[in-house]
C-alpha positions, 0 to 999 in steps of 0.5 A: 499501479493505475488502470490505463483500460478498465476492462470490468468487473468480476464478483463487484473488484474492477479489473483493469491493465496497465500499458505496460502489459500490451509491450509483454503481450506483444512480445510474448505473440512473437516469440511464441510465433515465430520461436517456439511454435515453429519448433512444436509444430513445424508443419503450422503456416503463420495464420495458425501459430498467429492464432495459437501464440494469441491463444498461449497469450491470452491464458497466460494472462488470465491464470496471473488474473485467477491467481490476483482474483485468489489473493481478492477471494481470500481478503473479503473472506477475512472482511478486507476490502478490494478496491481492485485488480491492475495487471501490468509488465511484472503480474498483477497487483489486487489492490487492498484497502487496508492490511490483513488483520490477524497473522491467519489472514495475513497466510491466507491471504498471501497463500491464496495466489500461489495456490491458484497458479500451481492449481492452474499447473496441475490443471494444464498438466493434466490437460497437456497429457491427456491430449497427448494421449487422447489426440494427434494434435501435439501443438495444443499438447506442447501449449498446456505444458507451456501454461503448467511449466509457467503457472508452477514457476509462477506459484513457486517463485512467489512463495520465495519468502522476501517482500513484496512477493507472496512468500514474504507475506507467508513469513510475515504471517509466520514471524506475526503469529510467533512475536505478535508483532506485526509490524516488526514481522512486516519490517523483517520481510521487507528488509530481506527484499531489499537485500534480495533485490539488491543481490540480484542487481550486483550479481546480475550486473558482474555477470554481464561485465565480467562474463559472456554468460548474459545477453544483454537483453536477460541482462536488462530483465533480470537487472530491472526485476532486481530492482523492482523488488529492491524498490517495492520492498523498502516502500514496505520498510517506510509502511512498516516503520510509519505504522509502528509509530502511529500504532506505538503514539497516543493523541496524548503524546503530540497534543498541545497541552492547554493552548491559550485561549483566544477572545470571541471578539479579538479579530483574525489580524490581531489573532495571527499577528499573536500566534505568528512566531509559534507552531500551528496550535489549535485553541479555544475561543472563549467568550468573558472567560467562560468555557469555550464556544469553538476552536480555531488554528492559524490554518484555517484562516491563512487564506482570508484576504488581508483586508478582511483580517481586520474586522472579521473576529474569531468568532466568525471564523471558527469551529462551533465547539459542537461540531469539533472532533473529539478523541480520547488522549489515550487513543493511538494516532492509527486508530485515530486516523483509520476511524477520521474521514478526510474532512477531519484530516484537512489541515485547518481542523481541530482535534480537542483531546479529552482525559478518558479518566474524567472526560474534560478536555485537556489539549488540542491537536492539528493535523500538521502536528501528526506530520513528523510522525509520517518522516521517511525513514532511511532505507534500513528502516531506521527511524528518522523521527523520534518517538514523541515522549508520553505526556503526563494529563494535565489539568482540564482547560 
């Protein structure tokens, strides 16, 4: 979810809006306005339910900030990184780098927004009946107890234990610490979303047809929060299916074990015209047969005008052997890319795997070659790609 108006910084996490959240702004003024207020205090003239409606609104939106800004505390406690804060039409969203490292902050994180929205209730309950006691100002009353009723809904109703609310978090954590498994937990949670979504939007729209229980318009809200959470829950199905492959694959199981090596003098035409009709293979450039002095992949050269092609060789075009990148064959693909800036992801790289046994290096890799391992999913989280089979190490090249 993007910023549409960045409002600043709280502790170094921007916080921005989305669009999307004036619409529930101005609606929520209105209603208060013109609906609730007249019923709290029926003696207000406008300017004042104006200014209380603006006043419930403006709380409102800063107690779903408090319970994003828990969700941030709680992440850089546990040394995950915040790259923000959005409110928009449905909450808030604090934007992660990367995920929870261990099932404890996993809960601890999950855990921290709702606590802070049923703190913030208890705190306007508190509120509401002391000025209910302590004043004759009832409007003021009945809105703290607005605030409590609403931060208490919004606390309860995210520790429901589905993907992507926080209560699926919490289960995530739970079903993490229990199998040590985090991606098949973070798999079970999303898909208990999806049917939950997908629950709501059947309900909701036999309701609406069959019955005159729904306006149209609680119809169309709870018909889009449905799907909301049907949505947001199967992207986290293709995350949890996409991490478990890369956590479960080796450099070792996608490289190309001793590609051909490629002549230094041999010109970038002739280099094409020989590897046009196989895969995208990254191979040494050798010089009289010796060890190789850099690498180079048919990417890396495709954007080379024609007429060049014909006297430039190889050797001006590739990768000096000692500024390649270099990984162990037994690595995972995850740890490889969490380490890899993106200038060692670009498609012309080459990645020389090395046998972590003796050193030497014994395949490469290309980026396109990691692609399959990115192949999304069907919607129950069944892989559409097959898991590369484990590559015996083969001889040094």
């Amino acid at each position: 979810m993007r910023d549409t108006i960045r409002l600043g910084r709280i502790a170094g996490i921007p916080i921005g809006i989305n669009w999307s959240i004036l619409a529930v702004a101005a609606y929520l003024v209105i209603s208060l306005t013109f609906g609730a207020l007249p019923r709290w205090w029926p003696s207000a003239d406008l300017q004042a339910r104006l200014i209380t409606g603006g006043s419930i609104t403006f709380l409102f939106f800063a107690s779903i900030l408090g319970h994003e800004l828990g969700h941030a505390a709680a992440a850089r406690r546990h040394d995950v990184e915040v790259d923000g804060i959005t409110l928009w039409v449905l909450g808030g969203i604090a934007k992660l780098r990367r995920q929870a490292p261990t099932p404890r902050a996993e809960f601890d994180i999950a855990f921290a927004g709702p606590a802070v929205s049923l703190a913030l209730g208890a705190a306007f309950a508190g509120a509401a009946l002391g000025i209910d006691r302590w004043s004759t100002w009832s409007l003021a009353a009945s809105a703290a107890s607005w605030l409590a009723i609403t931060n208490a809904f919004l606390g309860v109703s995210n520790l429901i234990p589905i993907a992507p609310l926080d209560g699926g978090r919490v289960l995530t954590a739970l079903l993490w610490r229990r199998s040590n498994d985090a991606e098949h937990a973070r798999l079970t949670s999303a898909r208990a979303g999806l049917v939950a979504g997908t629950a709501v939007v059947v309900l909701t729209a036999g309701v609406f047809v069959f019955t005159d229980a729904l306006s149209w318009w609680v119809f169309v809200l709870t018909a889009l929060t449905g799907l909301f959470v049907a949505h947001a829950a199967w992207r986290e199905v293709i995350g949890a299916v996409i991490r478990a492959r890369l956590d479960d694959v080796t450099l070792g199981a996608v490289m190309t074990s001793r590609p051909g090596s490629i002549p230094s003098d041999q010109t970038i035409d002739g280099y094409l015209r020989s590897t046009a009709s196989g895969p995208a293979v990254g191979r040494p450039v050798v010089h009289w047969g010796a060890d190789p002095i850099g690498y180079i992949s048919p990417l890396a050269v495709q954007s080379m005008p024609i007429p060049e092609r014909s006297w430039t060789t190889v050797t001006e075009a590739m990768i000096p052997v000692d500024e390649v990148v270099r990984a162990w064959s037994t690595e995972s693909v995850s740890n490889f890319l969490d380490r890899s800036s993106e200038e060692v992801l670009d498609a012309s790289a080459v990645i020389v795997v090395h046998d972590p046994t003796n050193g030497l290096p014994i395949g490469t890799i290309t980026p396109p070659q990691i692609d399959p391992l990115f192949a999304t999913p069907n919607p129950w989280g069944i892989s559409a790609a097959p898991t590369p089979p484990p590559t015996k190490i083969p001889a040094p090249l």
